[in-house]
C-alpha positions as CSV (number, residue, x, y, z in Angstrom):
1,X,130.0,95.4,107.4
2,X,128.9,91.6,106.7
3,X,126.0,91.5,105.0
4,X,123.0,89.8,106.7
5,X,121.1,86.4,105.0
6,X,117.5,86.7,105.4
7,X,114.8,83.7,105.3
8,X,111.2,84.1,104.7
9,X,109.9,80.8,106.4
10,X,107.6,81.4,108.5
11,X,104.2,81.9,105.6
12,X,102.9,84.1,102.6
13,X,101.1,87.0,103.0
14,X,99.0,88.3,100.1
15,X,99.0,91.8,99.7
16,X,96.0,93.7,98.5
17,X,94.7,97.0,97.9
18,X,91.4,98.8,98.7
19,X,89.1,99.3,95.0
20,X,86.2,100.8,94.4
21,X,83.9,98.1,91.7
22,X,80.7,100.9,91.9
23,X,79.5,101.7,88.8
24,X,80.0,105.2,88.3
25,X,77.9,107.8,89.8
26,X,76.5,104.9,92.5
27,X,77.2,104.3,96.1
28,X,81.1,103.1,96.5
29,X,81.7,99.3,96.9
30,X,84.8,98.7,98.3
31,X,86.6,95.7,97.7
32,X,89.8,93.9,98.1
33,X,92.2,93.3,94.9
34,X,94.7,90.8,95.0
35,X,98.0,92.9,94.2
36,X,101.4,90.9,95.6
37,X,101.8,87.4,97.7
38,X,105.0,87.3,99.1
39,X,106.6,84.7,101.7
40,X,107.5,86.5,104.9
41,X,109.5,86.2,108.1
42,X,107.7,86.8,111.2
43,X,109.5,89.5,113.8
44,X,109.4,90.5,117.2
45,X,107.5,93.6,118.3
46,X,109.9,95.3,120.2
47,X,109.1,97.2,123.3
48,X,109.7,100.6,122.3
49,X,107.9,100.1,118.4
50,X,105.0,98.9,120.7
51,X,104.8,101.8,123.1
52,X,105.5,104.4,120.6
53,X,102.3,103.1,118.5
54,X,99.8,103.3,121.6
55,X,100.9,106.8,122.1
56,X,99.7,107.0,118.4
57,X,96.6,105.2,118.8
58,X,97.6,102.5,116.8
59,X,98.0,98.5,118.1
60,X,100.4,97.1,116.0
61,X,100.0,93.5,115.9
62,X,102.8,92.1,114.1
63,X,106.2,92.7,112.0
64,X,106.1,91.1,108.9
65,X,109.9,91.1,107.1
66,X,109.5,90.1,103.3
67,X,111.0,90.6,100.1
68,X,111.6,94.5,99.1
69,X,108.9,95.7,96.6
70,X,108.7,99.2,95.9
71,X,104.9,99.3,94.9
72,X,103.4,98.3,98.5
73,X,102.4,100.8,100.1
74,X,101.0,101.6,103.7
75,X,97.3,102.4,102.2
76,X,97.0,98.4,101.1
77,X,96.1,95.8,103.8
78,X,98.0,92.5,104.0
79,X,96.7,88.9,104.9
80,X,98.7,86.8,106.6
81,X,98.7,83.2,107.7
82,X,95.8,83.8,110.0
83,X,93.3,85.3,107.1
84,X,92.6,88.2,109.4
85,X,92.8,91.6,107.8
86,X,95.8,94.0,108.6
87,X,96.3,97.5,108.0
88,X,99.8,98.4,106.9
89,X,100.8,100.7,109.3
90,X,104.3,101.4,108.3
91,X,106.7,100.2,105.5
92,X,110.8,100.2,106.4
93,X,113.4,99.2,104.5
94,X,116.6,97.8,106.5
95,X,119.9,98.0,105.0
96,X,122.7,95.2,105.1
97,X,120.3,92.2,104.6
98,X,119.9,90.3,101.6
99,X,118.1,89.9,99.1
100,X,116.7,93.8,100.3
101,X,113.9,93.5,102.7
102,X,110.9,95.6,103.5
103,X,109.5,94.9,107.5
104,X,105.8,95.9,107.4
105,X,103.9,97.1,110.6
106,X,100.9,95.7,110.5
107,X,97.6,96.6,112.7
108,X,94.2,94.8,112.7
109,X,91.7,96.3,111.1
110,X,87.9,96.3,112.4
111,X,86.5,96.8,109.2
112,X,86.7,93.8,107.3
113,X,86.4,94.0,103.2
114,X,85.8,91.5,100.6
115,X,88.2,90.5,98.3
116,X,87.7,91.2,95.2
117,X,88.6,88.5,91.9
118,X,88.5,90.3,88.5
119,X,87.6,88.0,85.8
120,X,88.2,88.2,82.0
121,X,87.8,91.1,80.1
122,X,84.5,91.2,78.3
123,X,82.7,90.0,81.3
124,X,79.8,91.9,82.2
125,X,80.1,94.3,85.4
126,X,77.5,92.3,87.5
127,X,79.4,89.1,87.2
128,X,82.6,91.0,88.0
129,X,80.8,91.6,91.6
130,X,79.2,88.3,92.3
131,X,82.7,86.3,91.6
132,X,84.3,87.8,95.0
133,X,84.9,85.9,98.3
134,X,85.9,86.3,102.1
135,X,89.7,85.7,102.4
136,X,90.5,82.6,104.4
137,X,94.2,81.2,105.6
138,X,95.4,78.7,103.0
């Protein structure tokens, strides 16, 4: 079978995962840490994906097909295009395409988190939690 060309065109989405900065033995802070941005192609939500995610309780907003990388993982939330936050729902991997693909089901989460910037080493911990920011599209 004839191999497949994929594109990623259509915007980068960074890819982050959930920290906790609390000093130990404190309440948890959770944060956002930059981990991947990767370029991605937008995809249809088919019918039946749709469907079968209500009956799961879950409403996926988008299909996001980008580069394979084996150290995303459906616990990390992606930003797209839009700067709103996404929880990734489910990671597939789709053969005959290249370079290898990963499609990521992505739903909207209602919790929002900050991201989180780590700065040099050496820097004290309290300056580690003021330097973070609310994502926003580029």
């Amino acid at each position: 079978m004839k191999e497949k060309t994929q594109n990623f065109n259509d915007g980068v989405v960074r890819i982050c995962e959930i920290e906790n900065v609390a000093e130990p033995g404190k309440m948890p802070v959770e944060l956002l840490l930059l981990k991947r941005k990767l370029r991605y192609k937008e995809r249809m939500v088919g019918l039946k994906r749709f469907y079968e995610a209500k009956q799961a309780n879950v409403n996926v907003k988008y299909v996001l097909r980008c580069p394979r990388l084996r150290d995303v993982s459906a616990q990390d939330v992606a930003v797209p295009n839009d700067g709103k936050q996404y929880r990734i729902v489910q990671i597939q991997y789709p053969e005959d395409i290249d370079p290898p693909v990963m499609d990521l089901t992505l739903e909207e989460l209602t919790q929002h988190y900050d991201l989180y910037q780590q700065v040099p080493e050496g820097e004290p911990f309290d300056v580690q939690i003021f330097q973070r920011f609310y994502v926003r599209a580029e």
